[in-house]
N, C-alpha and C positions, 0 to 999 in steps of 0.2 A: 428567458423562460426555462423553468427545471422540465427536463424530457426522464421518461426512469428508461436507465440503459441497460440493466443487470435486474434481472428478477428471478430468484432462486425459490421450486416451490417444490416441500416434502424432499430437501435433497439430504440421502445419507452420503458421507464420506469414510475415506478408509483407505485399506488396501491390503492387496493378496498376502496369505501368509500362509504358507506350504501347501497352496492351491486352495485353502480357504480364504473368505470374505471376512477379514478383520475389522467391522464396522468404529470409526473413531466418537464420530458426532451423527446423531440423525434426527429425521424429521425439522430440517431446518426450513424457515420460509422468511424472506425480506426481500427488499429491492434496495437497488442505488439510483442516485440521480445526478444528469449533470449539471456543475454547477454547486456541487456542495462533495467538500473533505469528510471523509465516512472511518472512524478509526475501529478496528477489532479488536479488544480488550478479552483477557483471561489468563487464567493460571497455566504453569508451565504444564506441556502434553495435554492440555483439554483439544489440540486439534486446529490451532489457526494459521500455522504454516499449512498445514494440509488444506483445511479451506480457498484460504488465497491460492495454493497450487491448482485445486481444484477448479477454481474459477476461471484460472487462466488456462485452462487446457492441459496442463502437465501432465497432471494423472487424471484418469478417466475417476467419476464418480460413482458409487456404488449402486445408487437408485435414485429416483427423481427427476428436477428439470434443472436446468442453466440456461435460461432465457436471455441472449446478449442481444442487444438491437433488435428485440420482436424474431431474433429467432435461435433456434436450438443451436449451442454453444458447439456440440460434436459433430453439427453438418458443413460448420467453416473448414476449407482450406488449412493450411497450415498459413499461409504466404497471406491470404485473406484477411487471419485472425491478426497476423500479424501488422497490418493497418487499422487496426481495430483496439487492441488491449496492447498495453506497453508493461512491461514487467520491470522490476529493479529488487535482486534480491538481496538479500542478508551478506551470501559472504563476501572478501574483500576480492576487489579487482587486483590479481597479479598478472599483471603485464609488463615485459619490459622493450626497454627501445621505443616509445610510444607518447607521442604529443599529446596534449590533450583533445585539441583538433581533431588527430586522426581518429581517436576514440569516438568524440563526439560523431563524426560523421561516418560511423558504422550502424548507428541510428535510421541513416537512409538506406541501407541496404534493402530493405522492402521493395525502393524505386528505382535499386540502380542495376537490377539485374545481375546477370551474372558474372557479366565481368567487370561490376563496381563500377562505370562509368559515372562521373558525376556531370552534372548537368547547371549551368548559373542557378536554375531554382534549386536545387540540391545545396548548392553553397552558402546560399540564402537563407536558405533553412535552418544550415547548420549555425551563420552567424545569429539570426534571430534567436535561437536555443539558448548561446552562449549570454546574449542580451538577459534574455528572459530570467536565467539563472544568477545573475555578473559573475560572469567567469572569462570575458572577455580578456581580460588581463593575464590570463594564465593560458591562453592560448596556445603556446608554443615550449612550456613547460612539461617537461616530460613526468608521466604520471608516477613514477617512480620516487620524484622531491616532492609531492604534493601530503598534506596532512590529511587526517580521517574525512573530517570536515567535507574538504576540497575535494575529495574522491568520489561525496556523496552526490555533491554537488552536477562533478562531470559526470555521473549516471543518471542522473535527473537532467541532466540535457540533453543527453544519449537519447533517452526516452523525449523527450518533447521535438526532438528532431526528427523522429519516427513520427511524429503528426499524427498520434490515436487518440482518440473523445474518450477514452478511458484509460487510467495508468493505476496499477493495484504496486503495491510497495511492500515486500517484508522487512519489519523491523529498520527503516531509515534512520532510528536514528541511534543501534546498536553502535558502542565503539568510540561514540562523541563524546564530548564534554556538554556540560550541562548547557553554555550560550552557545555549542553547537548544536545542541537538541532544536532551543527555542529558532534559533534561524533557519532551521531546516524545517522546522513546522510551522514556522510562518510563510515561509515560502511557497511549504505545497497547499497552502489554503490563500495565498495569493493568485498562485495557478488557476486552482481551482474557479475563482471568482472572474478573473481575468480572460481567460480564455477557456469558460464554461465548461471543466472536464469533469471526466467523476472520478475521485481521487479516492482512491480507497488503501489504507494502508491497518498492518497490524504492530501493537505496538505495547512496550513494559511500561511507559512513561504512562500512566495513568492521570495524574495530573496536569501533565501539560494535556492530553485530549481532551479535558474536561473544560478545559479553559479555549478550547480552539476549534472544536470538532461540531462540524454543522449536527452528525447523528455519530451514536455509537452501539458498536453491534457488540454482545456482550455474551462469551459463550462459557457455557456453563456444563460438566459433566452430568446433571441431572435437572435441571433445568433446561437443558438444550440453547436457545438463541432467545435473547431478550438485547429491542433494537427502543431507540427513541430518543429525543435531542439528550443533551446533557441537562438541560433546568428539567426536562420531564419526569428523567429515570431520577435526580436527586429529589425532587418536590413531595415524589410518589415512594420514595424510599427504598427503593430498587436498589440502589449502589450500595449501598447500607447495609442491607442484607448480602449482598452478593459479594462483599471483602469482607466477611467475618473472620477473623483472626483476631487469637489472643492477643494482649496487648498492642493493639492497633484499633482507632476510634476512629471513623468518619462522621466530619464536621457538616454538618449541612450548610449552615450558614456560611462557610469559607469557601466547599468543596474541594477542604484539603483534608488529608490521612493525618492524622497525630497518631504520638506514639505516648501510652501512658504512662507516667510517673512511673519509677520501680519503686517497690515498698523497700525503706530499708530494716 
């Protein structure tokens, strides 16, 4: 059964800029639900690092609401929120001296207090994650030999061993190759169905959300937020409009981008 976990209504985003309110994007309003992969599409600087920041508490928002679980986003805990929304951002993990294991089970730090004790269900946790992911096999490899791919991989088990009903994602799958794009977005829309979370991620890959994404949230500098499945927003001509660039056609009937002939 879809529950909606994230309901955003009338929210501007932004941020300070020499004690002024730099508003990014405003008047936005949609939900998430769980149980269904939610992808956020748009042009570079329209604002959707910021959004996903936003949502997860990072930065405060400039007006509006962040409704998470039926309630206001800024009245969680820090330690609260953090059983609640799991994060995995864009840049790369440097660390050295580090298993993947140990990585992964920093994940449970939520539950193991202060001084990291882990507990057999803590361990559990962490091997399920690695299941979840298959990354079991790389367990004891230190994160240093591991490829882009691999790295993304152990932070999306980081996150599933944190045990949150929602996990928001920037850019997953910056930095891959293209059959590492598609495993990686198949995976988190595996998740998603499997153990009913709301997977909400922003992303360049256009086409692959098109082809994978239960909803896409689609932001726009003057338009503001235009959301609905992918057969709706193509049917209705929304993506059509909303990628206008010269020499660049979208197909309706493919739902792929062509590049037009150059005249010679």
């Amino acid at each position: 059964m879809k529950n909606k976990t994230v309901e955003i209504k009338d929210l501007s985003i932004g941020y300070q800029e020499r004690k002024r309110c730099k508003a990014i994007a405003q008047g936005l309003n949609s939900s998430l639900f769980s149980g269904e992969l939610t992808c956020l599409i748009g042009a570079n600087g329209v604002g959707k690092s910021t959004l996903l920041r936003t949502l997860a508490a990072f930065q405060t928002s400039l007006s509006g609401e962040i409704q998470v679980m039926d309630k206001e986003v800024s009245t969680y805990s820090g330690k609260e929120l953090s059983k609640i929304i799991g994060v995995v951002l864009t840049e790369k993990v440097e660390v050295r001296d580090m298993s993947v294991v140990e990585l992964v089970q920093m994940g449970r730090s939520p539950y193991t207090g202060f001084w990291g004790k882990y507990s057999p269900e803590d361990e559990q946790k962490v091997e399920e994650a690695m299941l979840q992911v298959r990354i079991s096999d790389l367990a004891h490899r230190s994160i240093q030999t591991l490829s882009d791919g691999e790295r993304q991989k152990v932070m999306i088990a980081k996150t599933l061993a944190q045990q949150t009903p929602i996990i928001f994602l920037d850019e997953p799958t910056a930095f891959l190759d293209f059959p590492s794009k598609v495993e990686i977005m198949r995976l988190l829309h595996r998740l998603s169905k499997k153990s009913n979370k709301t997977i909400f991620l922003s992303t360049h890959d256009v086409e692959l959300a098109l082809q994978i994404a239960d909803q896409l949230w689609m932001m726009d500098r003057k338009k503001g937020l235009l959301t609905g499945t992918p057969e709706e927003l193509i049917r209705n001509g929304t993506l059509e409009k909303f990628f206008q660039c010269e020499g660049v056609v979208f197909e309706r009937e493919t739902g792929f981008f062509k590049m037009e002939k150059l005249i010679q």
